[in-house]
N, CA, C and O atoms as a GROMACS GRO file, in nm:
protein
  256
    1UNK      N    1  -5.892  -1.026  19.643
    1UNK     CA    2  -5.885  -0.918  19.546
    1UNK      C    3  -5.842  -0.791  19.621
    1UNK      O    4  -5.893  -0.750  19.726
    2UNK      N    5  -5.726  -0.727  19.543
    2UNK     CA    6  -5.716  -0.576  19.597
    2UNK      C    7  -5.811  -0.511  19.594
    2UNK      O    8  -5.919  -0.552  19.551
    3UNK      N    9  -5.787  -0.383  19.646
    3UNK     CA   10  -5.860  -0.248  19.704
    3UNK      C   11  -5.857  -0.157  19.570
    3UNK      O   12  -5.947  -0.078  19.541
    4UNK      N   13  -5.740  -0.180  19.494
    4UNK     CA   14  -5.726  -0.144  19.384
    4UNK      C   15  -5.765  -0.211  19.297
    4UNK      O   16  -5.774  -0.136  19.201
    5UNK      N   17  -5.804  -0.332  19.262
    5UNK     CA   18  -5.853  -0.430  19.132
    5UNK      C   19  -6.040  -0.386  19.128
    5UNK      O   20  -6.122  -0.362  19.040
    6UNK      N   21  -6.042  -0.398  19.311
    6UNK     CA   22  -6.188  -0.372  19.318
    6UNK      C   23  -6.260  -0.216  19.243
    6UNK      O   24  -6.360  -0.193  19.175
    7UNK      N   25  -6.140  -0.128  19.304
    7UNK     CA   26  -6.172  -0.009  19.221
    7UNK      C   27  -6.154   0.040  19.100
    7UNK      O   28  -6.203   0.145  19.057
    8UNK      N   29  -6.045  -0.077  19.010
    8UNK     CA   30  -6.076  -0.036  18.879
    8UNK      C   31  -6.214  -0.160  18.850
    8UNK      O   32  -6.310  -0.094  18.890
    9UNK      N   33  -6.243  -0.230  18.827
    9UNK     CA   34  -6.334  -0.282  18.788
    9UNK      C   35  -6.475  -0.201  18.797
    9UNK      O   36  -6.553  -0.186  18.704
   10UNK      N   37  -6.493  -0.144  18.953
   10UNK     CA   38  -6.617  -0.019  18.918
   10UNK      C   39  -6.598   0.064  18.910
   10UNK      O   40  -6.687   0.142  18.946
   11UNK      N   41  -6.468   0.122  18.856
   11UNK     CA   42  -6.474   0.226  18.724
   11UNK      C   43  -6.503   0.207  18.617
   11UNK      O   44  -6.551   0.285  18.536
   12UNK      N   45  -6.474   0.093  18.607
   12UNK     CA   46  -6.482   0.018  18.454
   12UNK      C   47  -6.618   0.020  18.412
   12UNK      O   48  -6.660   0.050  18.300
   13UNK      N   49  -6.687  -0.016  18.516
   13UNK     CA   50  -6.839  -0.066  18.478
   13UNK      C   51  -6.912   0.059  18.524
   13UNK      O   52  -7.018   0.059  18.463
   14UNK      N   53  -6.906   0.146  18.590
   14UNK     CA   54  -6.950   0.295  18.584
   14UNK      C   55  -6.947   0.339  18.466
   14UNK      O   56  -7.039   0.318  18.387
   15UNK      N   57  -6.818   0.421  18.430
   15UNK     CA   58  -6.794   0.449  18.330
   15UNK      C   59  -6.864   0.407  18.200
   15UNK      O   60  -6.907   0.491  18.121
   16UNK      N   61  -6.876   0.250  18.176
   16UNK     CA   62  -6.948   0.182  18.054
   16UNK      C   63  -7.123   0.212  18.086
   16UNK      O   64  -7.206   0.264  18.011
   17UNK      N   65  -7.137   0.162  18.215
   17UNK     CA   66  -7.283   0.220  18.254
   17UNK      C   67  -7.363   0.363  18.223
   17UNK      O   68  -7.477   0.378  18.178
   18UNK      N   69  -7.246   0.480  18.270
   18UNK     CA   70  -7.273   0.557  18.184
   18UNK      C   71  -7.280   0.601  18.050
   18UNK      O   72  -7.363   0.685  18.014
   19UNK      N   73  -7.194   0.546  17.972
   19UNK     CA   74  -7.201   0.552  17.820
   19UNK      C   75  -7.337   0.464  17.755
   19UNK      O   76  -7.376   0.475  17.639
   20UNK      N   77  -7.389   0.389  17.846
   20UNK     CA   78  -7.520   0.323  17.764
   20UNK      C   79  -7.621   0.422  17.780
   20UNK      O   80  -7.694   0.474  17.696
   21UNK      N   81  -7.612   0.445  17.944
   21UNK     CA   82  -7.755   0.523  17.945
   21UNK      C   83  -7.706   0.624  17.824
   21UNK      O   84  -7.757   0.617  17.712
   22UNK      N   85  -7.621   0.704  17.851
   22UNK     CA   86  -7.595   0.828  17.752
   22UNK      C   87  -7.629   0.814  17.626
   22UNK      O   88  -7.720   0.882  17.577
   23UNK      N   89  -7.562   0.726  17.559
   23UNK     CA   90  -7.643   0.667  17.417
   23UNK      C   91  -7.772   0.657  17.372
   23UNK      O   92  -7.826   0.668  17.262
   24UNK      N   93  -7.819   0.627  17.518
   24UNK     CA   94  -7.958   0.555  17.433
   24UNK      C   95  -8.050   0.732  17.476
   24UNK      O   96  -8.141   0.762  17.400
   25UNK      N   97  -8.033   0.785  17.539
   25UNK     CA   98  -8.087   0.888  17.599
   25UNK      C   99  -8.076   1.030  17.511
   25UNK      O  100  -8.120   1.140  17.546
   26UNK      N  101  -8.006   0.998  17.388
   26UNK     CA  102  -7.965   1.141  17.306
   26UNK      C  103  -7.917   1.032  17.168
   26UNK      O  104  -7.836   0.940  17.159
   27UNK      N  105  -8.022   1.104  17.060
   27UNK     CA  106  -7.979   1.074  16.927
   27UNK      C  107  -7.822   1.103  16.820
   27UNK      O  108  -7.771   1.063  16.716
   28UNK      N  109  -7.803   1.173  16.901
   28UNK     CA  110  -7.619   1.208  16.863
   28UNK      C  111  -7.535   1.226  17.006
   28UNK      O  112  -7.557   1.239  17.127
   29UNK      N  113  -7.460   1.221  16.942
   29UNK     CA  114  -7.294   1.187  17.058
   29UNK      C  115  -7.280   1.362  17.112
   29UNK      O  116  -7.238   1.449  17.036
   30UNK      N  117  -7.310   1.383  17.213
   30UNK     CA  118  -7.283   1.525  17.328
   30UNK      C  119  -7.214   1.463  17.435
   30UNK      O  120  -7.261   1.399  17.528
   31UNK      N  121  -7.062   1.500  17.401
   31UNK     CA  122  -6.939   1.528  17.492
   31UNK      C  123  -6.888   1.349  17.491
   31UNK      O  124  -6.856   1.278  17.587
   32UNK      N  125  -6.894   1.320  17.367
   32UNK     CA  126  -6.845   1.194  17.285
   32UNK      C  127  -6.657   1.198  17.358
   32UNK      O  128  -6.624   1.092  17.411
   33UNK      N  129  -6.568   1.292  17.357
   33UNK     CA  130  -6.462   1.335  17.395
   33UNK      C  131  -6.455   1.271  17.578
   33UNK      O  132  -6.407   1.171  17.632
   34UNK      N  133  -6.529   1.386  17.623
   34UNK     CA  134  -6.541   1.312  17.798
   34UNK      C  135  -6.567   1.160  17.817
   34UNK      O  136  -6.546   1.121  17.932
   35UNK      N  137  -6.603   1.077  17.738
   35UNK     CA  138  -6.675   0.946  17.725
   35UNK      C  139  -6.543   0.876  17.728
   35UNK      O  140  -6.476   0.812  17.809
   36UNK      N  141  -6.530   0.928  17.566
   36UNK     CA  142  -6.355   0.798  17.497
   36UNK      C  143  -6.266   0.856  17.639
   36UNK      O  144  -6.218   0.756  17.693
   37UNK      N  145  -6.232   0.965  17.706
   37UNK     CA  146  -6.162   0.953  17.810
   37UNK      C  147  -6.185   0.881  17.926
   37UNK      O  148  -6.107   0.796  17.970
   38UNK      N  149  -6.263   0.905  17.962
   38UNK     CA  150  -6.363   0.795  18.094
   38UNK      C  151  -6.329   0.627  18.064
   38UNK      O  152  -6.290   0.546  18.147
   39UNK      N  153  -6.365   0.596  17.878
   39UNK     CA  154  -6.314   0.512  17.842
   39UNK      C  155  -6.169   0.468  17.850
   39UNK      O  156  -6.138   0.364  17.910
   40UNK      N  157  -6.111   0.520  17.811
   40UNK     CA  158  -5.939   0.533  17.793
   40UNK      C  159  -5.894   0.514  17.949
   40UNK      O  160  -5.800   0.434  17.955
   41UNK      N  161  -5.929   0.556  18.059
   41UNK     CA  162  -5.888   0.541  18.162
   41UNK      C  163  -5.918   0.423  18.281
   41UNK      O  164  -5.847   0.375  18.369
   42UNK      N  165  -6.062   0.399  18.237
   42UNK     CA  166  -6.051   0.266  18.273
   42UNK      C  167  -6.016   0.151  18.180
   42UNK      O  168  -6.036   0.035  18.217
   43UNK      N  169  -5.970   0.177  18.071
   43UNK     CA  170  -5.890   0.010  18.012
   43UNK      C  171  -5.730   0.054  18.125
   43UNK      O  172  -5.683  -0.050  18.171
   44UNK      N  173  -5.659   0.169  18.164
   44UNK     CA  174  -5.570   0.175  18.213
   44UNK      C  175  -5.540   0.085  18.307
   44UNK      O  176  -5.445   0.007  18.302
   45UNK      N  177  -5.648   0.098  18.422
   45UNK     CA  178  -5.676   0.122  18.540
   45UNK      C  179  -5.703  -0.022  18.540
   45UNK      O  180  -5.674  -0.072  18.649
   46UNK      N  181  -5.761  -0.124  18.434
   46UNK     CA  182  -5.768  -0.254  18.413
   46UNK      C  183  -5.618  -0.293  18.415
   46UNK      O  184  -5.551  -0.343  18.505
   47UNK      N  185  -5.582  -0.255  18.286
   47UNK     CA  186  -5.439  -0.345  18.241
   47UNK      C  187  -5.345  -0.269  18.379
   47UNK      O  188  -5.239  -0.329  18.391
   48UNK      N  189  -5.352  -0.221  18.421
   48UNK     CA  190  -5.266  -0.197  18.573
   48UNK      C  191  -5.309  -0.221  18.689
   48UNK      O  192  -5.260  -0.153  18.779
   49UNK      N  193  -5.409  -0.325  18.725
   49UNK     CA  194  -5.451  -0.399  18.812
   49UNK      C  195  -5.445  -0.522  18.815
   49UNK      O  196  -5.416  -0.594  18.910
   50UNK      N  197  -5.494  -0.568  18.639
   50UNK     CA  198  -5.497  -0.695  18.604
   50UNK      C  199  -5.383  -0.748  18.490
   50UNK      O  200  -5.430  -0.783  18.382
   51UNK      N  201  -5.281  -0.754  18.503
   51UNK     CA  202  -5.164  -0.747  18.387
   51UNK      C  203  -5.174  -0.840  18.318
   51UNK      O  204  -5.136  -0.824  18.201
   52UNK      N  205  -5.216  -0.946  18.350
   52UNK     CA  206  -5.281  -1.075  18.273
   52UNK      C  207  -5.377  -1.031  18.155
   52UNK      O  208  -5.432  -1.119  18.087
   53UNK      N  209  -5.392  -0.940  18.139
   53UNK     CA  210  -5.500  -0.889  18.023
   53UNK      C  211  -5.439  -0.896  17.897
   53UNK      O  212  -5.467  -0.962  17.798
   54UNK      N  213  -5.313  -0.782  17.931
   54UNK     CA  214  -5.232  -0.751  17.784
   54UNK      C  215  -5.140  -0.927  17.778
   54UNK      O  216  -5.094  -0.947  17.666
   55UNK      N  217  -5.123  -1.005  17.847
   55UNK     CA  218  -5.072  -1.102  17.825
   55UNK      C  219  -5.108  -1.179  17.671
   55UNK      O  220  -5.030  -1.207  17.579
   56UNK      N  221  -5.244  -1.199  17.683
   56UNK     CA  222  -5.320  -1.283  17.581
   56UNK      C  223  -5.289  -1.185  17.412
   56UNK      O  224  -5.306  -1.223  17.296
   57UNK      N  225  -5.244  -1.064  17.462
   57UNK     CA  226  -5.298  -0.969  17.330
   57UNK      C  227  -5.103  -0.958  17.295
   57UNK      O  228  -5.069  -0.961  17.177
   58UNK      N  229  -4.998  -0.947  17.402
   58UNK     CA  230  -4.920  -0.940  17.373
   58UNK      C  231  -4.844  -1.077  17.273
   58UNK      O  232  -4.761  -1.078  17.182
   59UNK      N  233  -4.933  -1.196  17.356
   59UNK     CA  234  -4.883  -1.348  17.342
   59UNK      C  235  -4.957  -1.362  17.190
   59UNK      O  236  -4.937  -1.471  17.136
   60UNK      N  237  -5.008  -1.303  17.144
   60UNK     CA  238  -5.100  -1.297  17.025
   60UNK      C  239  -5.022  -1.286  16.896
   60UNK      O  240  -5.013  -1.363  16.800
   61UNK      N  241  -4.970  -1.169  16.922
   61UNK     CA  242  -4.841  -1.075  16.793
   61UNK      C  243  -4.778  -1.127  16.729
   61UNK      O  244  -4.670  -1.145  16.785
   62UNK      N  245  -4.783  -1.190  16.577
   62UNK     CA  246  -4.700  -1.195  16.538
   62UNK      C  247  -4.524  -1.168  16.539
   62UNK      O  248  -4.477  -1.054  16.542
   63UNK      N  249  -4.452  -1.275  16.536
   63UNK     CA  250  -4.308  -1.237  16.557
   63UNK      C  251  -4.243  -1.148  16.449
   63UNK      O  252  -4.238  -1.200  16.338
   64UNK      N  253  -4.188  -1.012  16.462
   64UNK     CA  254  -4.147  -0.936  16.335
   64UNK      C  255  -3.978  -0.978  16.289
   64UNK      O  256  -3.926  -0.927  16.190
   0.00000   0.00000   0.00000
C-alpha cells in the first residue's frame, strides 16, 4: 500500500470519527458546513488513491 492510500484512508476515518463523536455530543448540527467539507474531501482523496471505487458506480450507469 502507498504512503498516499495509507493517508487517505486515515483521513477518511478521522474525519468520519469526528463527525460521530460530534453528533452524538450536540443535539443540533454546529459547523454542519466544516463537516460535509472534511466529508467531501476525503471521498476525493479515496477515489484518487483507490480508482477502483468509481469503477463499480461508473460500470453501474445506465447506457444513455
Amino acid at each position: 500500500m502507498t504512503s498516499e492510500q495509507v493517508d487517505a484512508i486515515t483521513h477518511a476515518w478521522l474525519d468520519l470519527r469526528g463527525s460521530i463523536e460530534h453528533f452524538e455530543a450536540s443535539s443540533f448540527v454546529v459547523g454542519a458546513g466544516d463537516l460535509e467539507a472534511a466529508c467531501k474531501d476525503s471521498v476525493q482523496e479515496l477515489e484518487d488513491a483507490f480508482p477502483f471505487l468509481l469503477e463499480g458506480v461508473e460500470g453501474d450507469k445506465e447506457p444513455s
